[in-house]
C-alpha positions in Angstrom: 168.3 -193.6 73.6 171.2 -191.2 74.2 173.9 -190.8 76.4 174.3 -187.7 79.0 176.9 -186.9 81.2 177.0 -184.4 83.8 179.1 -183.6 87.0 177.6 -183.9 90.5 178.7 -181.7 93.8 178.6 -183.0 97.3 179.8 -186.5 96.9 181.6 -188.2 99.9 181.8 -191.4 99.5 181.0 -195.1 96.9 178.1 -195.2 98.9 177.2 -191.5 97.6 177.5 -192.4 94.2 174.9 -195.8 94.6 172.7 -193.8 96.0 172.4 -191.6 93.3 172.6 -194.1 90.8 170.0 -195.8 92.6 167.4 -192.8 92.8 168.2 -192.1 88.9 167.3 -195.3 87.9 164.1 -195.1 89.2 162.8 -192.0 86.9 161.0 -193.4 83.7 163.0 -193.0 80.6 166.3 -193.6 82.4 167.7 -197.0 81.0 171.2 -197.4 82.7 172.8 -194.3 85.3 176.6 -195.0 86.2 177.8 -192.6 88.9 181.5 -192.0 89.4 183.0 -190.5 92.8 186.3 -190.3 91.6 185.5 -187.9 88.7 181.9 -186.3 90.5 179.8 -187.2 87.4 177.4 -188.9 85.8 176.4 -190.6 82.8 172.8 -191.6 82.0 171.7 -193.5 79.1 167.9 -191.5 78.6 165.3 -190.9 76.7 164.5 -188.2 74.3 161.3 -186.8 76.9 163.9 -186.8 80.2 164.8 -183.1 81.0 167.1 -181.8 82.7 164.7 -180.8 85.5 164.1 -183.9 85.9 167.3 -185.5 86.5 168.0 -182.5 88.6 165.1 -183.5 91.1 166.3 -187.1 90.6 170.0 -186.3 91.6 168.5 -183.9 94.5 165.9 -186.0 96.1 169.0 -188.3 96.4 170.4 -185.2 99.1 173.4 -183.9 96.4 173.7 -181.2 93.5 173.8 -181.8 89.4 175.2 -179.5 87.2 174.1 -179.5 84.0 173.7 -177.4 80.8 171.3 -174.7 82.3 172.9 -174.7 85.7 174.4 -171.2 86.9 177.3 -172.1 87.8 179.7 -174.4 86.8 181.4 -177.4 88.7 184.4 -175.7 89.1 182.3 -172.5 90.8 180.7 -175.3 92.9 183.5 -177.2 94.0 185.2 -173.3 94.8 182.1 -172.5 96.6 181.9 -175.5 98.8 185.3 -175.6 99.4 185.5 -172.2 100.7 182.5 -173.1 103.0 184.2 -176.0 104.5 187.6 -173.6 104.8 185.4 -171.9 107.4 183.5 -174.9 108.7 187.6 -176.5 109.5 188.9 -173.3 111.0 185.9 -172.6 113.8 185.5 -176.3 114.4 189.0 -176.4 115.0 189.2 -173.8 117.4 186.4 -174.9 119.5 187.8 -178.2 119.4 190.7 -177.4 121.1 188.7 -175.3 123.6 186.6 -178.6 124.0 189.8 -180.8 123.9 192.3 -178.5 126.5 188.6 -178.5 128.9 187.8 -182.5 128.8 191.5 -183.0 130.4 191.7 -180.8 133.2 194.4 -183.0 135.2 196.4 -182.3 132.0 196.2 -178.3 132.0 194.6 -177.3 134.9 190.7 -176.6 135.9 189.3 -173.7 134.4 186.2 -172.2 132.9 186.9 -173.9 129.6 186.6 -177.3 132.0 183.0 -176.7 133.0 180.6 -179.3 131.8 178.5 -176.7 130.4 180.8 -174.7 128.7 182.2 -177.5 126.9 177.8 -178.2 125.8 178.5 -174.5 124.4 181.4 -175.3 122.3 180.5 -178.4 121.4 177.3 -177.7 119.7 178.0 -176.0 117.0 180.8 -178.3 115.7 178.1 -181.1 116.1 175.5 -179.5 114.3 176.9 -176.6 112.3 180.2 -177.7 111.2 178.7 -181.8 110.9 175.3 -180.6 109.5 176.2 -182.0 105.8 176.7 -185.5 107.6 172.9 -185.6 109.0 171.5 -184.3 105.4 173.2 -186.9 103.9 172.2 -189.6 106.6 168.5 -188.2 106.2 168.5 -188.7 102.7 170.3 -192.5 102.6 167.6 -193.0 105.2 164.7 -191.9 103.0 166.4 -194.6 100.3 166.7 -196.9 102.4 170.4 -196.8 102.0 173.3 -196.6 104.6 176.5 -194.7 103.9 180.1 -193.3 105.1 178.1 -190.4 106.5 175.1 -193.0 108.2 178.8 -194.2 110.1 180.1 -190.6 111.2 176.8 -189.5 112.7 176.2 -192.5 114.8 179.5 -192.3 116.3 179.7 -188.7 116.9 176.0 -188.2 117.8 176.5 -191.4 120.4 179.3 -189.6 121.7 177.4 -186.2 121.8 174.7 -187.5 123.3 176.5 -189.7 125.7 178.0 -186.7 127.1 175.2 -184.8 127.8 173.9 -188.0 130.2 177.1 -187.8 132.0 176.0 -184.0 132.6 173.0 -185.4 134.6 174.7 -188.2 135.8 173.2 -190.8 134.4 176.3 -192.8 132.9 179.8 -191.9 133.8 182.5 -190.9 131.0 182.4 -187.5 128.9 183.2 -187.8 125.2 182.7 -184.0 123.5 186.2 -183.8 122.7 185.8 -187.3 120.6 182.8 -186.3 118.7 184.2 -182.6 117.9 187.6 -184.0 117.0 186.0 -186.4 115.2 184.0 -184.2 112.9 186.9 -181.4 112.6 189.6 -184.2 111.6 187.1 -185.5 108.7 185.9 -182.3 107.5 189.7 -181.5 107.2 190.6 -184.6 105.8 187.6 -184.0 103.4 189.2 -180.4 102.4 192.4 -182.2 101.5 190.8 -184.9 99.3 189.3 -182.7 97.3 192.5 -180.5 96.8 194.3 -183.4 95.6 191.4 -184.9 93.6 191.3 -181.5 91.7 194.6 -182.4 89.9 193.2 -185.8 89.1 191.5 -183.4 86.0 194.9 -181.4 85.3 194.4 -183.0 81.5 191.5 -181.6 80.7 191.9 -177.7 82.5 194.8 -178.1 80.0 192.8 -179.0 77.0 190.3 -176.3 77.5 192.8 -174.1 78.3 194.0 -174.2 74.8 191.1 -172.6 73.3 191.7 -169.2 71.7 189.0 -166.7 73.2 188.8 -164.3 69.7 189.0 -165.4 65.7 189.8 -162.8 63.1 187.7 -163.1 60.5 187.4 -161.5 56.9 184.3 -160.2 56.0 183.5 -157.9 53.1 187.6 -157.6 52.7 187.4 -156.4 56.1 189.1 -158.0 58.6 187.6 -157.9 62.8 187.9 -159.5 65.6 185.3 -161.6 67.0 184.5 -163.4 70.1 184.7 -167.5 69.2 181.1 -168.0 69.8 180.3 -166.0 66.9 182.2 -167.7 64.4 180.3 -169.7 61.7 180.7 -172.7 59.8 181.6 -171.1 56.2 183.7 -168.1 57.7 187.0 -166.8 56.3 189.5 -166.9 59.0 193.4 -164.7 59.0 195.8 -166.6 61.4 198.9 -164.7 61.7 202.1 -165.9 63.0 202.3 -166.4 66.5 198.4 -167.0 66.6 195.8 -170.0 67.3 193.9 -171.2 64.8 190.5 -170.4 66.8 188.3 -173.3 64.7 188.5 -176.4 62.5 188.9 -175.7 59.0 190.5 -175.8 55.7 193.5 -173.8 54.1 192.1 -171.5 51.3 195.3 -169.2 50.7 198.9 -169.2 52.2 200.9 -171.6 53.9 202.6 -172.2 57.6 203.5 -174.7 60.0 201.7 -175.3 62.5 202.3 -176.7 65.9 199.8 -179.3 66.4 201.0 -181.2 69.5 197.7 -180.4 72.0 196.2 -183.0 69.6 199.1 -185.7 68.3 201.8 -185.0 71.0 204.6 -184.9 68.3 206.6 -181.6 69.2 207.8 -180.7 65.4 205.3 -178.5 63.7 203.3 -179.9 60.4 203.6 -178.2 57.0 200.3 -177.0 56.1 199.6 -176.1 52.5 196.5 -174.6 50.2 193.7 -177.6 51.1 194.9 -178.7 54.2 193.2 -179.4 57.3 193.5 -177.3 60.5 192.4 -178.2 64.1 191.1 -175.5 66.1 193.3 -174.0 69.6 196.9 -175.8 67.4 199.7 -173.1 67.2 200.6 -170.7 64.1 204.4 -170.8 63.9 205.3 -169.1 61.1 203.6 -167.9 58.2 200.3 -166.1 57.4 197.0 -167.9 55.8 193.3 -167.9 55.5 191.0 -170.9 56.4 187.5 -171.5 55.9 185.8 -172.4 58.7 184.3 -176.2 58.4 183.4 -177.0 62.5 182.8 -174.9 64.9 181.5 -175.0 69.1 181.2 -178.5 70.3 182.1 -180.0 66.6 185.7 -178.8 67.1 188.1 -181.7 67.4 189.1 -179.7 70.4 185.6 -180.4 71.9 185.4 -184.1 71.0 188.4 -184.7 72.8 187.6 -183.0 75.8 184.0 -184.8 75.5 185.7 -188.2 75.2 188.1 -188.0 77.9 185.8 -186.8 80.2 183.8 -189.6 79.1 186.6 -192.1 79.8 187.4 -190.7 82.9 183.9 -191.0 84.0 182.9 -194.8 83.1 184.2 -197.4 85.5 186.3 -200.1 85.1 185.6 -203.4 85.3 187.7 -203.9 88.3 185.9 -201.4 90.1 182.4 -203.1 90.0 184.5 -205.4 92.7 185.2 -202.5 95.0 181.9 -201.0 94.2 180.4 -204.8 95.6 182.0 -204.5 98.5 181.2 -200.8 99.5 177.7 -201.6 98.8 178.1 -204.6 101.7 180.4 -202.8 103.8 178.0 -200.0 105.9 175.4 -202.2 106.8 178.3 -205.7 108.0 180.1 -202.5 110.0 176.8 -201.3 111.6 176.3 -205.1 112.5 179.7 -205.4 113.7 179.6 -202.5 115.7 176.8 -203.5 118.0 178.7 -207.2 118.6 181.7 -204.8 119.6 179.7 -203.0 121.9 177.6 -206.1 123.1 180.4 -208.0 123.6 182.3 -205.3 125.7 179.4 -204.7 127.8 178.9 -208.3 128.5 182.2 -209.0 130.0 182.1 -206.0 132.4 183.3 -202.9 130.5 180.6 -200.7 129.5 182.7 -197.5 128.9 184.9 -199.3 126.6 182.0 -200.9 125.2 180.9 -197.3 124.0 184.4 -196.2 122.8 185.0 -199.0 121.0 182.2 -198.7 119.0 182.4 -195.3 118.2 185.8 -196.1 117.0 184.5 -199.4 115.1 181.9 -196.9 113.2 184.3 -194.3 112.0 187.4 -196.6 110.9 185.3 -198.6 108.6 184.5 -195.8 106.6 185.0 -196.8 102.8 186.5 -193.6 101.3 189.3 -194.9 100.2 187.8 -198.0 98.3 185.6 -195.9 96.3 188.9 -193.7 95.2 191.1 -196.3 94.3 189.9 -196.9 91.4 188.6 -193.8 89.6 191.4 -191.4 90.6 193.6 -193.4 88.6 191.8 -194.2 85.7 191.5 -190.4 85.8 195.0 -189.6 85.5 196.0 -192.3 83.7 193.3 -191.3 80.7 194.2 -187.6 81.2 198.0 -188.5 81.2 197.4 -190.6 77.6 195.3 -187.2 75.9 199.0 -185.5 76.5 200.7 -188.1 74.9 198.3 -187.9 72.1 196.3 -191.1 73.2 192.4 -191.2 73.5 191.1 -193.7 75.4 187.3 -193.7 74.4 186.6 -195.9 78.4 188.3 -197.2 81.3 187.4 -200.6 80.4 189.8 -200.1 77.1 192.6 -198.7 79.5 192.3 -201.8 81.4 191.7 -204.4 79.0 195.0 -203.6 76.9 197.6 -204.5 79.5 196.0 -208.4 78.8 196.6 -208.2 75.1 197.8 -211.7 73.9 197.6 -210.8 70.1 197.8 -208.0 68.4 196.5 -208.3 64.3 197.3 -205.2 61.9 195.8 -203.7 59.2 198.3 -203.5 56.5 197.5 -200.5 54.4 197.9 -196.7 56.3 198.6 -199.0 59.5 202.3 -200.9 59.2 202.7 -199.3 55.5 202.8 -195.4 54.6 199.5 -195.9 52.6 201.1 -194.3 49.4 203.2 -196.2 47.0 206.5 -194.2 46.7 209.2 -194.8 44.0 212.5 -197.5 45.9 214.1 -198.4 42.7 215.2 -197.5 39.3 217.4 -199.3 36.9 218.9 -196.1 35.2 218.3 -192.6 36.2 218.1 -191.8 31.9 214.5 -193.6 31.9 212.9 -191.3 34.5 212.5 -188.4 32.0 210.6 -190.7 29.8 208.2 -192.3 32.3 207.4 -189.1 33.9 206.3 -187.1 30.5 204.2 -190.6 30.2 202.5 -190.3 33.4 202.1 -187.1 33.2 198.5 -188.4 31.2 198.0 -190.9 33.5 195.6 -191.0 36.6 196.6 -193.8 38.0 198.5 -194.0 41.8 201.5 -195.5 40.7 201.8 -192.6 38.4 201.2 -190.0 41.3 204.4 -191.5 42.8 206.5 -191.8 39.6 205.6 -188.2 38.7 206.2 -187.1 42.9 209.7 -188.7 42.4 210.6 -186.7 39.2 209.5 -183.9 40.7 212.1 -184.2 43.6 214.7 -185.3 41.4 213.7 -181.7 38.8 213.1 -183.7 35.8 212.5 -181.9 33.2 208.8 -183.0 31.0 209.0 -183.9 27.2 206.1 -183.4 25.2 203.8 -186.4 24.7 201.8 -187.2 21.6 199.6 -190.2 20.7 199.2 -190.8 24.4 197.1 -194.1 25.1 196.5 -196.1 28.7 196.3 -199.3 28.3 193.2 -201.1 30.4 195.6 -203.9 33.0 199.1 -203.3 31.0 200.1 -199.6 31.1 200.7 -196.4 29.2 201.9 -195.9 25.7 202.9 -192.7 23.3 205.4 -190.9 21.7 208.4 -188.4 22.6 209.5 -187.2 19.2 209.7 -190.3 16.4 210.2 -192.6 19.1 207.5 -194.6 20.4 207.3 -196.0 24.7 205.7 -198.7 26.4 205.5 -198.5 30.3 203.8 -200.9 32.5 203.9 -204.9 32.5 206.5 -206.4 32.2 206.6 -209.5 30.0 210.1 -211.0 30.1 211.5 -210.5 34.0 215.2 -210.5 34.4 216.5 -212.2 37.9 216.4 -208.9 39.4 213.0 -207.4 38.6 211.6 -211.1 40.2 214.2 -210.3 43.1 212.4 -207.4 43.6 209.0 -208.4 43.3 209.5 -211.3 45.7 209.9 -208.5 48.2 206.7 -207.2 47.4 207.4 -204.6 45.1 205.5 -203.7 41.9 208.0 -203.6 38.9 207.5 -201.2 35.6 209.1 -201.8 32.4 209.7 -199.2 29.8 210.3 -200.6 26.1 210.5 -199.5 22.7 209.5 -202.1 20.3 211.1 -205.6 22.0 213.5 -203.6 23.8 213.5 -203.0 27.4 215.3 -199.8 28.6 215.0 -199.8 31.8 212.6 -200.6 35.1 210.9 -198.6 38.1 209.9 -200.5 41.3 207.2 -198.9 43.3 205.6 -199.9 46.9 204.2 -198.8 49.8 207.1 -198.1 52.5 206.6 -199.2 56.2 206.3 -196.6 59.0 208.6 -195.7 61.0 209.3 -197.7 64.0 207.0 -200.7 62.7 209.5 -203.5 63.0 211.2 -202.5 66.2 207.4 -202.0 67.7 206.6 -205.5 66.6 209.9 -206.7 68.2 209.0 -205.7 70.9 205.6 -207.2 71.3 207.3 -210.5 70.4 209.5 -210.3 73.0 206.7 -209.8 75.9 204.8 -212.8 74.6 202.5 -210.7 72.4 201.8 -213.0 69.0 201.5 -210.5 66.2 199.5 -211.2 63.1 198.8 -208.9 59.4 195.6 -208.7 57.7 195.5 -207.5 54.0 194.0 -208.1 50.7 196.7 -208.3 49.0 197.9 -212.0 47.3 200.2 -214.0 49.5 203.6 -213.0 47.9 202.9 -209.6 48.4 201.5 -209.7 51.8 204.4 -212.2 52.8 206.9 -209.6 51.5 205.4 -207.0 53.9 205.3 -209.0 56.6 208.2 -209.9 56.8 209.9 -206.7 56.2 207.5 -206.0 59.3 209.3 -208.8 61.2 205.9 -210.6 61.4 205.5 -214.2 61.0 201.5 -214.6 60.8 199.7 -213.3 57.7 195.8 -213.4 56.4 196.4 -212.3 52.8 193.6 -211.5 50.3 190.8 -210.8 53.3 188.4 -208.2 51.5 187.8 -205.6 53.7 184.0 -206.3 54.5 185.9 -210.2 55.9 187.9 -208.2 58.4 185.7 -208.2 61.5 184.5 -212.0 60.6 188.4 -213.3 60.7 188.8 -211.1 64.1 186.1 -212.5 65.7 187.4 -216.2 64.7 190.1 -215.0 67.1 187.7 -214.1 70.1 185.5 -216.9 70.0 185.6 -219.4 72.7 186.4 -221.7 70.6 189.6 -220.4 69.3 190.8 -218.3 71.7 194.1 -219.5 73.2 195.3 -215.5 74.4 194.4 -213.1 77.2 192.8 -210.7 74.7 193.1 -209.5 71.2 193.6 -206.5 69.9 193.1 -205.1 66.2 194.8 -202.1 65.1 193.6 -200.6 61.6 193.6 -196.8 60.1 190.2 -196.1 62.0 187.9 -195.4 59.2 187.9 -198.5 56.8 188.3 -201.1 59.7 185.5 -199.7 61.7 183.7 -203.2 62.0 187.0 -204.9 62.6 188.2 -202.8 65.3 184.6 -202.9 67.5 184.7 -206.8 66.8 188.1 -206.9 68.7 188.6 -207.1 72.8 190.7 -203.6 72.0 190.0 -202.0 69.0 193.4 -199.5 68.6 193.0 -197.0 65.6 195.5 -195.0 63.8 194.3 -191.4 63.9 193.6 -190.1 60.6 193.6 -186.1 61.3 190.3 -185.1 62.1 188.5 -188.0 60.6 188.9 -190.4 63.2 186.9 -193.4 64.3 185.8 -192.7 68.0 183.1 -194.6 68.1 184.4 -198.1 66.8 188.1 -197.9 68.4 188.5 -197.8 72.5 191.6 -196.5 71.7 192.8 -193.7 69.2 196.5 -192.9 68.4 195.7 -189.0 67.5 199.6 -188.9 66.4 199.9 -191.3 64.0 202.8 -192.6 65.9 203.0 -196.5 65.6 205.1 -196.6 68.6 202.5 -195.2 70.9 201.0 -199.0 70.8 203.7 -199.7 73.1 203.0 -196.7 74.8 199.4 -196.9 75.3 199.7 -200.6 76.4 202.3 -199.5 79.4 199.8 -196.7 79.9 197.6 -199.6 80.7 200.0 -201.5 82.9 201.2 -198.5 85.0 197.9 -197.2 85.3 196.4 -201.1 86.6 199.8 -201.4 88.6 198.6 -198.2 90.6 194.8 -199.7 90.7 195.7 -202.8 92.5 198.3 -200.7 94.8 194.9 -198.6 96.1 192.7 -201.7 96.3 195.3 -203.1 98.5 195.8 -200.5 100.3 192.4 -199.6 101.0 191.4 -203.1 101.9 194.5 -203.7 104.0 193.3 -200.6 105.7 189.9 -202.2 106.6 191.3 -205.7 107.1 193.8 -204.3 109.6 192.2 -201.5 111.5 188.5 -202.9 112.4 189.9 -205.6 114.2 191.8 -203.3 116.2 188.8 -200.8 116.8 187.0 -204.0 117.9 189.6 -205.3 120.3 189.9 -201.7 121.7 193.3 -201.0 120.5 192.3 -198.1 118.3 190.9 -194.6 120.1 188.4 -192.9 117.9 190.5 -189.5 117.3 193.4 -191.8 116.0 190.1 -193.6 114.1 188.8 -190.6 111.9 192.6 -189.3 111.5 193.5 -192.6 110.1 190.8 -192.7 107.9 191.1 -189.6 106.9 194.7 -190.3 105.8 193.3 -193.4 103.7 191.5 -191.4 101.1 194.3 -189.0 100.8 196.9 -191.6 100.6 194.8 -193.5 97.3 194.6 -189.7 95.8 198.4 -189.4 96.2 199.4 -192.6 95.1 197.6 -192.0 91.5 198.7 -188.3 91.0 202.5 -190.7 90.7 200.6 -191.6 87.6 201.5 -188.1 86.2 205.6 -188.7 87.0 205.4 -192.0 85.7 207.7 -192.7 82.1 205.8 -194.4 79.9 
């Protein structure tokens, strides 16, 4: 099975995006079809024989429009397209309608032609069934499902009123109501119009992150160097990047050396120093100098791409607390359509028939659900497009709103709280370091990368080494002139080398013969910002624990440098996931949720085994598809962030759900009891949906 997404045009309402979900689910080779009105898309879980034809006809028999990879036009064209259509649907409806509305209250303005029964037939018409056509197809089509929707709710109110009007004409009741049913449609349709205007910042993030890409690459060819379009750039190609320029494509530094502005990707504002064998990311920012990459990914295997791919992804899957609202709105059309005829009935009964009618149109068109299908997935839209700025990928929305429950939090030592590479933190006497460093020189081993890194700062000058020897568990020997060194183990510890390694430290002697000259203490250095990020998660209740392999004194060292209090020491790394999931079984789990946060490509099985798996991005090699959420700027303080992202972001939620339920809860009862007129009705709901829209573009304002 795979997974396609793909967006969807002429969505109005939850009950739109059920109905599609439910006419998808019935081709063959479609396993699971999750349709999301906030973001128009949908994503499909299919076989390898499903088409795109075919889910076209699926998405189409349903009465809407998918775009997908062969399509014409793209959503954007679409959405301009329709939305230029409706521009002109909203500005003849809305003169007609006050044609239709100045006629229907002639003791208001005067008798005129405008007043005459027929004339307001003439004007009314074309509202009904030109401007309100896309209500009837969509009716039609929830009819031929067996499905009822916002639109089932409009057309039975306006065409009651339509209809109504034309039996006054004859005389058969008494009451004319075109100016309800054109108002009606005019007020939606323009309600519609704004709903999508607002919606259309929902996906601000990713216009930005396509935005980004360069349209040209220059590449080198034969010692020539032309400019080509993007799409014709292949793996393997030399690329020049001058100053000033993009870098159009992923690849690797082959000659010269820059910074380069990489906040599109990490969100950290101070450009990275790129040298000879570095990794680029394609649409980051040449700042300075010039240099020639080969070109490793290219077209939809560009970072770029991926993270585009994923948000959309994210913004498209639902929530779990949407499956509530989704419940209801499944419920709601066909309990309205019930309570609307006991509205209707019951006026009737006791003696007003006229306000039997009115009151059911306005019954009908106030309990449309717009605004519960939006509360939801407009926010997690923003809210997932708002973390990609902040160099946060959230890989669902379930992710973004489990991490707001977490309870506890365990790390990954190694490239998570620490730096990943030992570096040099003491030295007993500055004399030794020429020594050591002409030793190491011959070693390969990582203490001796950070000895010799150290020397190098400090422009130590090399001796020459003769006789050189490594010794297998102890160290290096050889000799500098007639003198011969030992460096490594030491064998008789002095209070302050055991002071040292009590703090986790690993301590290197040099000798020669019994005598010991002097010490080096190497570790691996926190990152910045650990311990006040793990102060803070203490103080909100969150219990922090550290995973590592290390032996207890070590790992204790660390942790407590960390400011944790909770270690697992020497856990191999394939015992990871098994010690995480201890702390999400039933059994054992005391906390809301836990989350593991490791380096994203070692602790793959460790972070899918936790409720939010939170990974450390590691350049372009990061772990996607295990983690729910990626840091893509290394920045251990965007735990915090991403976990108020969460907050904010479910703050907003439950502010829409309320909202649009209080709506409901409130404003039925008054259509019922007649205190609501249907023009106020569609205006009010109308104002719902746009109100839920609003309320998560805040998202976009909010600190976090």
């Amino acid at each position: 099975m795979a997974k396609k997404s793909f967006s969807i045009v002429g969505m109005h309402c939850a009950s739109c995006a059920k109905l599609i979900e439910r006419s998808l689910s019935k081709v063959p080779g479609i396993s699971n079809a999750s349709v999301n009105y906030g973001s128009e898309s949908a994503v499909v879980e299919i076989e390898e024989s499903v088409s795109d034809e075919i889910l076209h006809n699926a998405v189409k028999n349903a009465g809407y429009k998918a775009i997908l990879g062969d399509s014409k036009l793209s959503k954007e064209e679409e959405k301009a397209k329709e939305l230029k259509n409706l521009k002109v649907k909203i500005f003849v409806s809305s003169i007609f309608s006050l044609f239709v509305f100045v006629g229907s209250f002639p003791e208001w303005f005067g008798y005129s032609l405008i007043s005459n029964p027929y004339f307001l037939l003439f004007l009314a018409t074309p509202v009904q069934f030109w401007a309100g056509w896309d209500f009837y197809l969509a009716t039609w089509s929830g009819l031929k499902n067996r499905s009822a929707s916002m639109d089932t709710l409009i057309v039975m109110g306006t065409t009651a009123a339509y209809f109504y009007s034309i039996l006054s004409m004859f005389g058969v009741v008494v009451g004319m109501y075109f100016d309800t049913a054109v108002v009606i449609i005019t007020l939606i349709l323009f309600g519609r119009f704004l709903e999508a205007k607002a919606k259309s910042h929902t996906s601000d993030a990713i216009k930005k992150l396509l935005g980004l890409a360069p349209k040209t690459a220059r590449l080198i060819r034969n010692g020539v160097e032309i400019d080509v379009p993007l799409d014709e750039v292949m793996a393997g190609d030399l690329i020049r990047v001058r100053p000033g320029e993009k870098v159009p494509v992923d690849g690797i530094i082959t000659d010269g050396n820059s910074f380069i502005d990489e906040s599109m990707v990490t969100g950290e504002s101070l450009p990275v120093e790129k040298l000879v064998g570095a990794n680029v990311i394609g649409s980051t920012l040449n700042k300075s100098g010039s240099f020639i990459f080969k070109a490793t990914k290219v077209g939809s295997e560009t970072m770029l791409f991926q993270i585009v791919e994923m948000v959309k992804s994210a913004q498209s899957s639902k929530a779990p607390i949407a499956r509530m609202a989704d419940l209801v709105s499944s419920y709601f059309v066909p309990i309205v359509l019930m309570l609307g005829v006991v509205t209707f009935v019951g006026w009737y009964v006791v003696g007003f028939p006229i306000n039997a009618f009115i009151n059911l149109v306005a019954v009908l068109i106030i309990a449309c659900p717009c605004a519960m299908g939006l509360a939801t997935p407009t926010a997690i839209m923003v809210g997932t497009g708002k973390g990609a700025e902040k160099g946060i990928l959230i890989k669902n929305a379930e992710s973004l709103e489990t991490a707001h429950k977490i309870g506890t939090i365990i790390f990954d030592k190694t490239g998570t709280l620490t730096k990943g590479t030992p570096v040099v933190t003491d030295i007993s006497d500055p004399k030794i370091l020429m020594i050591v460093a002409s030793l190491e020189k011959g070693s390969e081993h990582p203490l001796g990368e950070a000895i010799l890194k150290y020397a190098t700062t400090k422009k130590t000058k090399m001796q020459k080494v003769s006789n050189f020897k490594a010794i297998s568990g102890e160290g290096i020997e050889g000799s500098i002139g007639n003198k011969k060194y030992f460096f490594g183990k030491i064998k008789v510890k002095t209070d302050e080398i055991t002071k040292l390694e009590s703090q986790g430290k690993t301590v290197m002697g040099l000798t020669e013969g019994d005598k010991l000259l002097g010490f080096i203490a190497v570790a691996d250095t926190l990152k910045e910002g650990v311990k006040e990020v793990i102060a803070k998660l203490e103080s909100k209740g969150i219990k922090t624990w550290m995973v590592t392999g290390d032996n207890q004194r070590t790992a204790r060292a660390i942790a407590k440098l960390a400011g944790i209090k909770n270690v697992m020491a020497e856990v191999m790394p394939d015992e990871k996931s098994a010690k995480v999931k201890e702390f999400t079984s039933v059994a054992f789990k005391v906390t809301k949720c836990v989350a593991f946060v490791g380096d994203g490509i070692n602790d793959a099985p460790a972070l899918a085994a936790s409720d939010v798996g939170i990974a450390m991005g590691t350049g372009t090699d990061i772990a996607m598809e295990s983690a729910g959420i990626t840091l893509l700027n290394k920045d251990f303080k965007s735990i915090l962030t991403a976990i108020n992202l969460s907050k904010v972001t479910m703050r907003v939620i439950k502010q829409n759900l309320f909202w649009a339920f209080g709506y409901n809860v409130i404003l039925i009862p008054a259509a019922t009891l007649g205190l609501l007129n249907p023009m106020l009705a569609s205006f009010a709901m109308a104002a719902s949906s746009i109100s839920v829209v609003l309320n998560s573009l805040r998202l976009n304002k909010i600190r976090i």
